[in-house]
Backbone bond lengths (Angstrom), bond angles and torsions (degrees), N, CA, C in turn:
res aa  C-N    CA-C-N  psi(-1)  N-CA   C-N-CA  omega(-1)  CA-C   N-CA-C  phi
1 X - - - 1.462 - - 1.525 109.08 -
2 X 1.161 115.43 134.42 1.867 112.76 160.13 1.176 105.20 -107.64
3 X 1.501 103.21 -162.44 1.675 137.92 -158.72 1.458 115.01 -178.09
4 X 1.591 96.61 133.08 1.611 71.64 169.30 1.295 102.85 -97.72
5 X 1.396 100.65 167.61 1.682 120.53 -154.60 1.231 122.09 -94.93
6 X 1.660 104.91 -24.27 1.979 95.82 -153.52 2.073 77.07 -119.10
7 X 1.334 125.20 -21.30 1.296 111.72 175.08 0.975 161.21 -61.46
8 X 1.620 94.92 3.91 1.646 113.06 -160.16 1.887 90.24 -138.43
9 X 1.194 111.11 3.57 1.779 112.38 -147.25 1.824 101.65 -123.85
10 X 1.179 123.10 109.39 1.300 144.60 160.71 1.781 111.04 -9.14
11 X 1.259 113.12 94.32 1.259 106.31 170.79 1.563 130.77 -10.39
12 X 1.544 106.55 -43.52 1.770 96.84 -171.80 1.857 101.32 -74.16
13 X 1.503 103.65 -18.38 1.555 88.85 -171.51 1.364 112.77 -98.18
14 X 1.261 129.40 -19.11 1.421 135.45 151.96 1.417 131.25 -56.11
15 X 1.538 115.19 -23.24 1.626 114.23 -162.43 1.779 98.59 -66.60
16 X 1.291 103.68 -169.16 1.419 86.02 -170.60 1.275 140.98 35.52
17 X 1.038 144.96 33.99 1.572 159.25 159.52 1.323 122.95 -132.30
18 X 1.160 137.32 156.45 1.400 148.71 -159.55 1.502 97.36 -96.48
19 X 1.244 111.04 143.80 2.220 109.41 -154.90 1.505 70.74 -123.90
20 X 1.560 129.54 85.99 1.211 128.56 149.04 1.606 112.49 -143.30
21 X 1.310 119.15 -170.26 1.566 117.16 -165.21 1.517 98.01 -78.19
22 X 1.421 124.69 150.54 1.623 124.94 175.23 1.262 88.80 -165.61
23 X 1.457 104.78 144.65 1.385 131.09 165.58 1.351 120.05 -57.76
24 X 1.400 118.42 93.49 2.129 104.99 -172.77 1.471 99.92 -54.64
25 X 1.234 105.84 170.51 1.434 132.41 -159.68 1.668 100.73 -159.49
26 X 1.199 110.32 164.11 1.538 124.13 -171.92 1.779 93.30 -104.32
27 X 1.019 138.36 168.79 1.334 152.33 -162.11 2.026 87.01 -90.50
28 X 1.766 107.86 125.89 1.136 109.50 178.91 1.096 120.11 -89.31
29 X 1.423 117.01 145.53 1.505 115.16 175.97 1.715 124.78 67.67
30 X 1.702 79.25 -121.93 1.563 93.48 174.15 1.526 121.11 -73.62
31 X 1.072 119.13 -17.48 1.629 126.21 -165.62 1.406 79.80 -93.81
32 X 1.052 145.77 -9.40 1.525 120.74 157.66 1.455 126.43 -24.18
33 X 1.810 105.56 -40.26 1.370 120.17 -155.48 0.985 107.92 -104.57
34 X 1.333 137.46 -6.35 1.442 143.67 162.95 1.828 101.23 -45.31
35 X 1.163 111.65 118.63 1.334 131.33 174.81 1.832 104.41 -54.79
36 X 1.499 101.80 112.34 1.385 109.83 176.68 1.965 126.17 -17.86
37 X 0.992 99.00 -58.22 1.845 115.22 174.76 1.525 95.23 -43.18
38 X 1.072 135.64 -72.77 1.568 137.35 -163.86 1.651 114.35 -71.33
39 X 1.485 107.57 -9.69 1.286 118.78 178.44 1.076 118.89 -50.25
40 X 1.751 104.92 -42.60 1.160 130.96 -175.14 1.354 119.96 -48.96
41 X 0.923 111.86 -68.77 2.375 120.72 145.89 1.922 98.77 -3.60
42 X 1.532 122.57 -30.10 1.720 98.10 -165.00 1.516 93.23 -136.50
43 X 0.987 116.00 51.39 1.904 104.94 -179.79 1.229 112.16 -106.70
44 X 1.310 120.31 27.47 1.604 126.41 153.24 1.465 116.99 -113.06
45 X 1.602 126.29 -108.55 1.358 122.46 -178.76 1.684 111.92 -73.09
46 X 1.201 95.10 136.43 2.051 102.20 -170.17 1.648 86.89 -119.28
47 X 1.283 133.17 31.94 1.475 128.49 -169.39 1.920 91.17 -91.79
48 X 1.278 107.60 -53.64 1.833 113.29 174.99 1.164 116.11 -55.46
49 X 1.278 111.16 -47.57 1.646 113.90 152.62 1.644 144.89 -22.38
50 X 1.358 88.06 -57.13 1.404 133.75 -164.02 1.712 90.69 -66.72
51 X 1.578 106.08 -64.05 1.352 111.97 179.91 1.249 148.46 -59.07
52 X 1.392 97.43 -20.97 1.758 130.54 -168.09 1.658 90.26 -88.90
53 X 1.361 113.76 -51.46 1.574 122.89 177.71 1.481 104.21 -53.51
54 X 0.959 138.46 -34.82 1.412 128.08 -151.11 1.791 81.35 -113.15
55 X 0.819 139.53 -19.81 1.216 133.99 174.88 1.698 121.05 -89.52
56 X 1.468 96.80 -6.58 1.465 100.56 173.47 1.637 111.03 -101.65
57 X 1.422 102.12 -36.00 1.659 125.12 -165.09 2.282 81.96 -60.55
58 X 1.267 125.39 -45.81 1.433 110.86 -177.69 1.451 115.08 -74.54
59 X 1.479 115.66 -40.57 1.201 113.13 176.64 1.742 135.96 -43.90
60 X 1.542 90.06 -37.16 1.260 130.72 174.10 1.317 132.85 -59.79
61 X 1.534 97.43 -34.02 1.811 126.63 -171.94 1.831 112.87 -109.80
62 X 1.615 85.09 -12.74 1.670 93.40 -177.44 1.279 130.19 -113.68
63 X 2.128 99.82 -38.56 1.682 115.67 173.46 0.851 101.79 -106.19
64 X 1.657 112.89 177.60 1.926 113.55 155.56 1.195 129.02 -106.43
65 X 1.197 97.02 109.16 1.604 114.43 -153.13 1.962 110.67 -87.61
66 X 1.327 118.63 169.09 1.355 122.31 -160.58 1.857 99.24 -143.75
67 X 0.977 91.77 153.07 1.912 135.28 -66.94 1.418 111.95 -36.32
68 X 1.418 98.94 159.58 2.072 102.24 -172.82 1.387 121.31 -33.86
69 X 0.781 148.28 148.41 1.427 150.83 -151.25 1.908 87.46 -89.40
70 X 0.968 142.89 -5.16 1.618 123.56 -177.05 1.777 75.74 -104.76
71 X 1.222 152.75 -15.39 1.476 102.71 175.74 1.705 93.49 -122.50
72 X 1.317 124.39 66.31 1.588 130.70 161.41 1.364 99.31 -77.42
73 X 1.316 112.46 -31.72 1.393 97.05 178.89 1.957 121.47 -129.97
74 X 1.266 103.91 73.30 1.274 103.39 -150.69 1.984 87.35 -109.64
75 X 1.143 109.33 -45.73 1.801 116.60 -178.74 2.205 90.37 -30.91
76 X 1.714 107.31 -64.69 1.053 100.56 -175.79 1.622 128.30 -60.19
77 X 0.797 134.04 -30.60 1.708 147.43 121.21 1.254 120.92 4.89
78 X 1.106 95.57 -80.39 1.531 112.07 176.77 1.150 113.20 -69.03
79 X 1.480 147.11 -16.59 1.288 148.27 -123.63 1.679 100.70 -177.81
80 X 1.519 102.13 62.48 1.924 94.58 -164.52 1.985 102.67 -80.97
81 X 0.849 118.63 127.08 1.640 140.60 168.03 1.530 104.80 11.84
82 X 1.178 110.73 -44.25 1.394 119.49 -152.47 1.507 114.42 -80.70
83 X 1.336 95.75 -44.46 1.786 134.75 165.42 1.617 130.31 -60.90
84 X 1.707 109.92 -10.41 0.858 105.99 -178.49 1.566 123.04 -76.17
85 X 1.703 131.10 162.18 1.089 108.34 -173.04 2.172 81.73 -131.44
86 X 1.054 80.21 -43.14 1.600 87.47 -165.47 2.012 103.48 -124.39
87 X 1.043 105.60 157.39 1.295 118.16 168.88 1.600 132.09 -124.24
88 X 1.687 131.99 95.51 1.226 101.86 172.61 1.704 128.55 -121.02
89 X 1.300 98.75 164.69 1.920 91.13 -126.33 2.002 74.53 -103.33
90 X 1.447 107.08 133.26 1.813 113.69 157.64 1.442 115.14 -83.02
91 X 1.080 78.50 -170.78 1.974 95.43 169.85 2.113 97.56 -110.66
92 X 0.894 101.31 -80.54 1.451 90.73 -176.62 1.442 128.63 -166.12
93 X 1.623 141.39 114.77 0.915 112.33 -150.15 1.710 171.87 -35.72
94 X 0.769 146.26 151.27 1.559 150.36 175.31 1.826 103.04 -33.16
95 X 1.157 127.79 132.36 1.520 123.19 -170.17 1.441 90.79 -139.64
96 X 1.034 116.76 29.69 1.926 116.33 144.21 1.727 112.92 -104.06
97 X 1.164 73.57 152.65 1.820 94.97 -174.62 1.552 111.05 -58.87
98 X 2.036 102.08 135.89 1.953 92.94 -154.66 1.225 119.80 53.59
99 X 1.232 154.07 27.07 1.496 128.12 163.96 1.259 83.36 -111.24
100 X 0.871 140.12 -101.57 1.932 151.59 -147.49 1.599 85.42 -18.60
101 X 1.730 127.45 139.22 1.132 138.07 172.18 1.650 118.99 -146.69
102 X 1.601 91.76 10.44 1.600 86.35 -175.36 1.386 130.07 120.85
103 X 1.692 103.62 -45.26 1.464 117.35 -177.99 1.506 115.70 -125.71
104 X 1.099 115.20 132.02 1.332 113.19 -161.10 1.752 114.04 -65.83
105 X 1.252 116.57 141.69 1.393 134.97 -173.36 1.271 100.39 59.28
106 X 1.181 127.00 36.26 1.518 120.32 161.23 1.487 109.65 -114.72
107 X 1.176 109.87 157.59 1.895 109.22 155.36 1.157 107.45 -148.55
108 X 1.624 124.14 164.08 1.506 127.01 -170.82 1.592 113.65 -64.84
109 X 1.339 95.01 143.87 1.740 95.43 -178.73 1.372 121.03 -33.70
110 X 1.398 129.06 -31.07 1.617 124.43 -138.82 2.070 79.62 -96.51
111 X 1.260 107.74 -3.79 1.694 87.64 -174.33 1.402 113.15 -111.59
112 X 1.141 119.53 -173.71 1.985 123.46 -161.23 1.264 90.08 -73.26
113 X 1.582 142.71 146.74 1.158 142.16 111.85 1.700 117.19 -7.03
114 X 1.391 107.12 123.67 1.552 113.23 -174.17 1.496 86.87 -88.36
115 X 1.663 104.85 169.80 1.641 100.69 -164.75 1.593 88.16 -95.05
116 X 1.513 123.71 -45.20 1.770 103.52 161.43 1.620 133.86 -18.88
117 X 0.899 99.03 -66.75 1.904 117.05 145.97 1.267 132.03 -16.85
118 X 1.588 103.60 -56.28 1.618 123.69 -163.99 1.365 88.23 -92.10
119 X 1.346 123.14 -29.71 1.357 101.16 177.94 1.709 141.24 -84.42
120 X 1.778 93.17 -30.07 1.563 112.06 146.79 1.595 112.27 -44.89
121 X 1.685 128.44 -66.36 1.349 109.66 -174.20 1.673 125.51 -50.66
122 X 1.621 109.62 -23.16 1.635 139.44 -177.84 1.419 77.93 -59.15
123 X 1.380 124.34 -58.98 1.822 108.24 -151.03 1.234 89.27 -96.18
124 X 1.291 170.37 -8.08 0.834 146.93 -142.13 1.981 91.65 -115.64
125 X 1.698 98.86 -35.65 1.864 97.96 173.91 1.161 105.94 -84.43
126 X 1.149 130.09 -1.13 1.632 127.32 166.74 1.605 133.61 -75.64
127 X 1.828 84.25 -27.65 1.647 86.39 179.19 1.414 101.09 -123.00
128 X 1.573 119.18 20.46 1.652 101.01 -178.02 1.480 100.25 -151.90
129 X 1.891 113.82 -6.04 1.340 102.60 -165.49 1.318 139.23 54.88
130 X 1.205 97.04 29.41 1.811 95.08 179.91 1.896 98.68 -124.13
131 X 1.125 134.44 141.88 1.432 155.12 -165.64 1.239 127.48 -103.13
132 X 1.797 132.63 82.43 1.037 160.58 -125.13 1.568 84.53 -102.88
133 X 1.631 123.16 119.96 1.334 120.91 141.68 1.476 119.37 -122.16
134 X 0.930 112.43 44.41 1.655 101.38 -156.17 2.097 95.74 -144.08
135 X 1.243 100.24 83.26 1.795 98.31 -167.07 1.366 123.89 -64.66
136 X 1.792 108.03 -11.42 1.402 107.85 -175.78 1.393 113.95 -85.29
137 X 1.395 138.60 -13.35 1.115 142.58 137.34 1.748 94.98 94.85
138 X 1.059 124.49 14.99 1.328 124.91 162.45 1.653 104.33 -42.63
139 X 1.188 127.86 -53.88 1.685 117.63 -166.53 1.540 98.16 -61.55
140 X 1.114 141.31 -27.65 1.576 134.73 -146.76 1.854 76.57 -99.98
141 X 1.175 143.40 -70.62 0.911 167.22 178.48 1.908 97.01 -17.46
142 X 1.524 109.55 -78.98 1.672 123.76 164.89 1.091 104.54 -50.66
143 X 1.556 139.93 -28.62 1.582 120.32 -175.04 1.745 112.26 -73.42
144 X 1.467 99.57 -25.86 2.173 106.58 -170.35 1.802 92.35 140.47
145 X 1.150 121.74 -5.81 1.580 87.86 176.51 1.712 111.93 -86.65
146 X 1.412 104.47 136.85 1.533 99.19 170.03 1.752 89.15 -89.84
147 X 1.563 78.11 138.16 1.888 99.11 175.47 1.584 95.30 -115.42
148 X 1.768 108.64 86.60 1.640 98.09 -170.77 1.769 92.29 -121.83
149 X 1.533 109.59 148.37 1.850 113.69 166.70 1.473 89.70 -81.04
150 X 1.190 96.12 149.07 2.152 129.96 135.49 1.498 84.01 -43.10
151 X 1.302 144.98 -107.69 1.406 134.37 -173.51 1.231 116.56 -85.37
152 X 1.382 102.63 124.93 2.035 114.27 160.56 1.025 127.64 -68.93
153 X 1.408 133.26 -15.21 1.820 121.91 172.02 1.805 91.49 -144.17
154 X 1.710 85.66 169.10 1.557 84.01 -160.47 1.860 76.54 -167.00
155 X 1.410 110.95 135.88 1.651 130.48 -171.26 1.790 85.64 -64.26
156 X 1.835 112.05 161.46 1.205 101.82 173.95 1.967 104.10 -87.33
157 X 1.162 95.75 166.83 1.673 100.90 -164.71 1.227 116.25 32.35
158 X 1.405 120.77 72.40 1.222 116.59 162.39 1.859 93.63 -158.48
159 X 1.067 152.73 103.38 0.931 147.89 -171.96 1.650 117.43 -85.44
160 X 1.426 125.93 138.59 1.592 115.53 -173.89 1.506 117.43 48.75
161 X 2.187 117.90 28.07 1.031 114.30 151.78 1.749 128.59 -72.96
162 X 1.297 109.78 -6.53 1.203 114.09 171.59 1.762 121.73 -111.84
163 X 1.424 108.59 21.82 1.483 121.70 165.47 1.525 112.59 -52.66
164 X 1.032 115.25 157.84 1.441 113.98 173.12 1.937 127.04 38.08
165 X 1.964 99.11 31.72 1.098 95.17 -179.29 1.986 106.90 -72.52
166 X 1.938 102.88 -48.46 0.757 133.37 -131.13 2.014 135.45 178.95
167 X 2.037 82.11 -47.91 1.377 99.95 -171.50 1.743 89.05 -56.88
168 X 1.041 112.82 -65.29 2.241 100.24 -157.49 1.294 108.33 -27.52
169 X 1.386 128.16 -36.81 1.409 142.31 -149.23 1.502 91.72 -71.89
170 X 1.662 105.59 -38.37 1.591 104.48 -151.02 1.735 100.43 -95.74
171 X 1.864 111.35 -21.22 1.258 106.51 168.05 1.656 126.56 -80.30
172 X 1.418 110.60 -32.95 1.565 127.28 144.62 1.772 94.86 -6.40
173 X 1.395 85.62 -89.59 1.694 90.97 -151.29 1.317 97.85 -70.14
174 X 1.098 148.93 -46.72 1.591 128.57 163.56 1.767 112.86 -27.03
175 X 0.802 112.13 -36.77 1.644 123.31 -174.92 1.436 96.23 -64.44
176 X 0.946 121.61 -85.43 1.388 153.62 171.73 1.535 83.26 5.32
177 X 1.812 89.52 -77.20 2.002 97.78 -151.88 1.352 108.25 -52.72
178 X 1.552 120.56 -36.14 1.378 129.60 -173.06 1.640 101.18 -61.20
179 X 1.200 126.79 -44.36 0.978 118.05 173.13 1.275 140.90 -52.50
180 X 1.599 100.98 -51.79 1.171 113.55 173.79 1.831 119.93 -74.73
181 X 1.422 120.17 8.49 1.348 124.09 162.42 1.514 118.80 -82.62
182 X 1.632 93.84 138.64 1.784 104.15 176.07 1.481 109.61 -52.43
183 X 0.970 140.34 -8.19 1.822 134.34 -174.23 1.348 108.55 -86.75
184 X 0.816 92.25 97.66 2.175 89.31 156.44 1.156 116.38 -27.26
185 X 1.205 111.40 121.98 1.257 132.49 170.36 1.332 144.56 -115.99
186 X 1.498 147.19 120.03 1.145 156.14 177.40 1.345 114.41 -57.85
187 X 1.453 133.53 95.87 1.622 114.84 171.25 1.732 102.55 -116.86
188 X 1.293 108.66 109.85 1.389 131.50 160.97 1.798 123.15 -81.04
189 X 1.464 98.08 95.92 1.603 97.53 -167.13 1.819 92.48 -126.48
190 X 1.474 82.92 115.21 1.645 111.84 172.86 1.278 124.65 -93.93
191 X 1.657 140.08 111.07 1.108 154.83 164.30 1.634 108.53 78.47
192 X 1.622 118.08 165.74 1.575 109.33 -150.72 1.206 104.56 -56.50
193 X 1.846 150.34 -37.32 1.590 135.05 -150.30 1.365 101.33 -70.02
194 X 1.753 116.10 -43.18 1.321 114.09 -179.42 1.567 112.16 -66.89
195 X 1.599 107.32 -20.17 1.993 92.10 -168.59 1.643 103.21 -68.47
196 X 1.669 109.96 -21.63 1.551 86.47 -167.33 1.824 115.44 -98.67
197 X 1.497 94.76 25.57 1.853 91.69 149.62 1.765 103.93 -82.02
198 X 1.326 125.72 -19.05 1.079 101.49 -167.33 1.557 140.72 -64.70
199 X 1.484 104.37 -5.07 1.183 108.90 168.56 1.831 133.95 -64.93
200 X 1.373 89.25 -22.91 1.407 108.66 167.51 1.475 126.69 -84.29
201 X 1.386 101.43 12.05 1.768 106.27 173.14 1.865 79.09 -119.78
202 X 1.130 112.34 108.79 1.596 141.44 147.68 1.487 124.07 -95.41
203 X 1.651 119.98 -14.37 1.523 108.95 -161.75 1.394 96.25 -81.29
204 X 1.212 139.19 108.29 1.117 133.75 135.59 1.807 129.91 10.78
205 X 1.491 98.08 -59.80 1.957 109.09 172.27 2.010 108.33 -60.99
206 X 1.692 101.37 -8.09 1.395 83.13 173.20 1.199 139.56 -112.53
207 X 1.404 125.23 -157.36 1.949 102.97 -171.03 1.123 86.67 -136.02
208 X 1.445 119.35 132.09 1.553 133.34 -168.24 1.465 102.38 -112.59
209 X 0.894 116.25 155.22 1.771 107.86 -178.00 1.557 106.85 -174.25
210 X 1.682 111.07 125.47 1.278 111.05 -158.77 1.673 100.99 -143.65
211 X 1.199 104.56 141.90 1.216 113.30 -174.32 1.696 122.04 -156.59
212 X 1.313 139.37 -175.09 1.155 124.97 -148.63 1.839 82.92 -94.45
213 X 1.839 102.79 -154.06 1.894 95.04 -172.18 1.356 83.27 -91.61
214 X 1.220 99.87 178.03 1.783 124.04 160.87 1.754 113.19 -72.58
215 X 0.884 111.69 -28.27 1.636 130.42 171.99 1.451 82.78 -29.71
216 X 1.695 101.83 133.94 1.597 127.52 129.05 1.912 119.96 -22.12
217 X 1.060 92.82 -38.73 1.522 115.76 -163.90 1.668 92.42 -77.27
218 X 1.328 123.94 -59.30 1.281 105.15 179.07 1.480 125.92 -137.80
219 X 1.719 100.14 27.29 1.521 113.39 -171.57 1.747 99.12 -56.71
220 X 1.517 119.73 -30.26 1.823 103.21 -163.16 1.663 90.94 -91.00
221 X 1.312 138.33 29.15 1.271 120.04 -167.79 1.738 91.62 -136.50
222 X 1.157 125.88 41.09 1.558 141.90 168.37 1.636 108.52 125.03
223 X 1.185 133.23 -2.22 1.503 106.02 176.03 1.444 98.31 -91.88
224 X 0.631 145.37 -10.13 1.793 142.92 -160.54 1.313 97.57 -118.53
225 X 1.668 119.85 115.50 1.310 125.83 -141.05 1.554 118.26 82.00
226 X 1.173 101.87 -9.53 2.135 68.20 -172.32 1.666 107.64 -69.85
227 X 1.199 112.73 -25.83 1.815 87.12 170.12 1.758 98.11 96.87
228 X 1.504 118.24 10.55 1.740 117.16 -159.68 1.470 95.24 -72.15
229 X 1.383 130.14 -79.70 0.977 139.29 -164.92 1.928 101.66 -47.10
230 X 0.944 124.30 -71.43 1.596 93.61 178.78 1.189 143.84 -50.47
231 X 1.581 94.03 -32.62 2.122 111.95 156.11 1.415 110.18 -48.46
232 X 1.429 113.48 -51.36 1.479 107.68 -166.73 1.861 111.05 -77.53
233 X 1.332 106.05 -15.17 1.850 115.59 -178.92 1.599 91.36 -84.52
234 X 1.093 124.78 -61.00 1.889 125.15 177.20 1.530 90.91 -38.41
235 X 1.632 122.80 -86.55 1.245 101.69 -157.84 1.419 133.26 -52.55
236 X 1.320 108.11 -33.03 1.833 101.88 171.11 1.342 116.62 -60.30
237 X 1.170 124.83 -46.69 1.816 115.93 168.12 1.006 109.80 -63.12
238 X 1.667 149.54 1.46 1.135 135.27 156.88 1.240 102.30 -67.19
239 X 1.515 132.91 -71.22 1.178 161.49 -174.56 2.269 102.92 -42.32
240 X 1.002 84.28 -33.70 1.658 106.33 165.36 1.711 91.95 90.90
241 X 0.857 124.44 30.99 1.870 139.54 161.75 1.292 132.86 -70.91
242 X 1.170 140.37 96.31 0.854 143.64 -142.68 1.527 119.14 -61.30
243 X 1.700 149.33 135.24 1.033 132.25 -163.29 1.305 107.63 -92.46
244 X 1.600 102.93 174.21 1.474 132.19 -159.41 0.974 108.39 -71.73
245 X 1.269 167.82 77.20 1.439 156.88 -163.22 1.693 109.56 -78.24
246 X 1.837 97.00 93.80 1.789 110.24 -177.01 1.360 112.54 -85.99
């Protein structure tokens, strides 16, 4: 049986998809586990879907891939749709052993602070005085930040081997929906991979905020100073939103 897809279906969940007849389908594979709320991001063509799945389901069965396939989708988990306050967007996960955890620039407590990391806590005691030991970032995560990559899995030692599988397609439209929601929103986009979601934050009600990476490589050449985290705590008490507790 078909339907058509994009004619009956709410702009934020249609954009990005092809507005022609397609066979529905149930969410493949792994996107099974994508937490219902964010689902919403793919309820027309599941064909990009379709592909990224079958391209993970080998990766999965063949390399050793990062992070375990039960927390690919854990940022959304942790961070359900409704709850969000702010967003900050990676490049793609950590491909050493134990670090990758799900949320971008985080890794589980028991491992070293990444120096990306060390340099976020640097700005974060610079502009607010408060003293970050805790690298997996679960609390920032439970407060409304989605801690999501541009790519969710990534081969171990091989960095941006899973670029251009699929994942942009699938953070795209995550973008999208965030955008297109009435809540004020925080979007924190660090160094060029993250600046070019920014075209997809258009709503006006939101707060865009861009700055160089956290990287060693170019934290003294605009991330240090940007001033984000108190911009992004000011704007939610404008908005009358409750702040971030860093």
């Amino acid at each position: 049986m078909t339907y058509e897809i994009c004619g009956n279906l709410p702009d934020e969940i249609s954009i990005g998809f092809s507005c022609k007849n397609e066979e529905l389908k149930s969410f493949p594979g792994i996107f099974e586990n994508l937490p219902e709320d964010y689902k919403k991001a793919f309820s027309g063509d599941f064909s990009k879907l379709q592909n990224l799945d079958e391209f993970l389901q080998n990766e999965y069965n063949t390399q050793k891939i990062y992070p375990p396939k039960s927390q690919i989708f854990r940022a959304f988990e942790l961070t359900p749709l409704h709850t969000v306050k702010a967003v900050i967007i990676g490049q793609d996960p950590y491909h050493g052993e134990n670090q990758a955890n799900g949320l971008s620039f985080a890794v589980n407590n028991a491992e070293k602070t990444p120096p990306s990391l060390k340099n976020i806590f640097k700005e974060v005691r610079a502009e607010t005085g408060e003293i970050n030991t805790s690298p997996d970032l679960i609390p920032w995560a439970e407060q409304g930040i989605l801690l999501m990559n541009s790519v969710l899995t990534v081969r171990a030692g091989e960095p941006n081997s899973h670029k251009g599988k699929g994942w942009e397609e699938f953070t795209d439209a995550v973008i999208t929906l965030l955008n297109n929601r009435t809540a004020p929103t925080v979007f924190m986009l660090w160094g060029a991979n993250a600046a070019q979601k920014s075209i997809l934050i258009t709503n006006p009600q939101h707060l865009l905020l861009t700055a160089k990476h956290p990287s060693p490589l170019s934290a003294n050449r605009g991330f240090f100073g940007c001033g984000h985290f108190n911009q992004m705590n000011a704007f939610l008490k404008q908005n009358d939103i409750s702040p971030i507790i860093l």
